[in-house]
C-alpha positions in Angstrom: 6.0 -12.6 -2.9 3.3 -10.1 -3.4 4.0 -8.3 -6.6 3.8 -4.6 -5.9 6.3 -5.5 -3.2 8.2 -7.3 -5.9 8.4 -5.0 -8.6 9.6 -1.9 -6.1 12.1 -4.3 -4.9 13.5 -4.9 -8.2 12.9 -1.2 -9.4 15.3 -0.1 -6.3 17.8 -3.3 -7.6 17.9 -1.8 -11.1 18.4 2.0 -9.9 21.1 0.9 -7.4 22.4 -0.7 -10.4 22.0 1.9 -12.4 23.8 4.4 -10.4 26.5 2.4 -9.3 27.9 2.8 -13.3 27.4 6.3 -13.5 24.0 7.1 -14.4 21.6 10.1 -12.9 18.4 9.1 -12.0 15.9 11.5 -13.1 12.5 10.3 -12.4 11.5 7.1 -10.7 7.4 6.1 -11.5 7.0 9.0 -14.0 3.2 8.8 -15.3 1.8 10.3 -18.1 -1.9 10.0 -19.8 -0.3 6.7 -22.0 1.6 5.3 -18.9 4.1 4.7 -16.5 8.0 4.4 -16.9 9.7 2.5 -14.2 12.7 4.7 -14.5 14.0 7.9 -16.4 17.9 8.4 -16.4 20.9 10.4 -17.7 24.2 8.5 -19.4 26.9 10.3 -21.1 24.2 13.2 -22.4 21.4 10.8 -23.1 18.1 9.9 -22.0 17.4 6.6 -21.1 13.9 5.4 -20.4 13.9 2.1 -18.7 11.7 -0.7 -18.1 12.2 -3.2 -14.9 10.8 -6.6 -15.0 11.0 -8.6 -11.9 10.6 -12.1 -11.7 11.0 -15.1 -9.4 12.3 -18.3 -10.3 8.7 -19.7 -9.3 7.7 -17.4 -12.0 6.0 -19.0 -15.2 7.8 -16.4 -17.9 11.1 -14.8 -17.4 11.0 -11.4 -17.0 11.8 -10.5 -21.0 9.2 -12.6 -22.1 6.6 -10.3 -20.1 7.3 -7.0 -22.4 4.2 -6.5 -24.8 4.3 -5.0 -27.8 1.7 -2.4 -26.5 3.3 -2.0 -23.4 6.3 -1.2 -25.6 3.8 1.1 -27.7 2.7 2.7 -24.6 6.7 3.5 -23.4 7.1 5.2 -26.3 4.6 7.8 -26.2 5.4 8.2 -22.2 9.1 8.6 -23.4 7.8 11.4 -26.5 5.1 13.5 -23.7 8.5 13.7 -20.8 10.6 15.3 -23.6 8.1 17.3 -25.0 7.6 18.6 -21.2 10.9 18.8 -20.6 11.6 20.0 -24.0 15.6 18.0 -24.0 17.0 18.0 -27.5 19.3 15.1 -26.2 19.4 11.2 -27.3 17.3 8.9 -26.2 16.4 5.4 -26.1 14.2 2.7 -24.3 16.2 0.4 -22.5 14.7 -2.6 -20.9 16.2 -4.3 -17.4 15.1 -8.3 -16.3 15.4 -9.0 -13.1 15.2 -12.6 -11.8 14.9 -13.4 -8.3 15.7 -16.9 -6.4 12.5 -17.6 -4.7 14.3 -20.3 -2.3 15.6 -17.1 -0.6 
């Protein structure tokens, strides 16, 4: 499956996801100058910043064993420029969603 394609269908699994247990989505794709975050949301009066691996069973890694240490790095100072712009005193943390898809499908 071509992977654009593939990551914006699991992006869409993990906000469906997501909203189904009560979570606001607040940005989908948000860019800064340091990178991208798949997802922004609001649970219970904190900020989640989310990460979305997606992975088919074809797939060499699983989608965990993807997440880099400066791709992690990168999150981060995404996650500290949206607050700073938005300027929320709230909670926050990184939280990271694997998706793994059945490729026989």
């Amino acid at each position: 499956m071509y992977q654009k394609k593939l990551g914006n269908l699991g992006e869409n699994i993990a906000k469906n996801f997501l909203i189904k247990t009560g979570h606001k989505i607040l940005a989908q794709n948000y860019y800064s100058k340091y990178g991208e975050i798949d997802l922004i949301a609001e649970n219970q009066n904190e900020i989640e910043f989310i990460e979305v691996r997606t992975r088919t069973t074809r797939s060499i890694n699983n989608p965990e064993e993807t997440l880099t240490y400066q791709k992690t790095q990168r999150i981060i100072k995404t996650a500290l420029t949206y607050l700073e712009k938005t300027q929320t005193t709230k909670s926050w943390r990184i939280t990271f969603i694997g998706i793994l898809l059945d490729s026989r499908q």
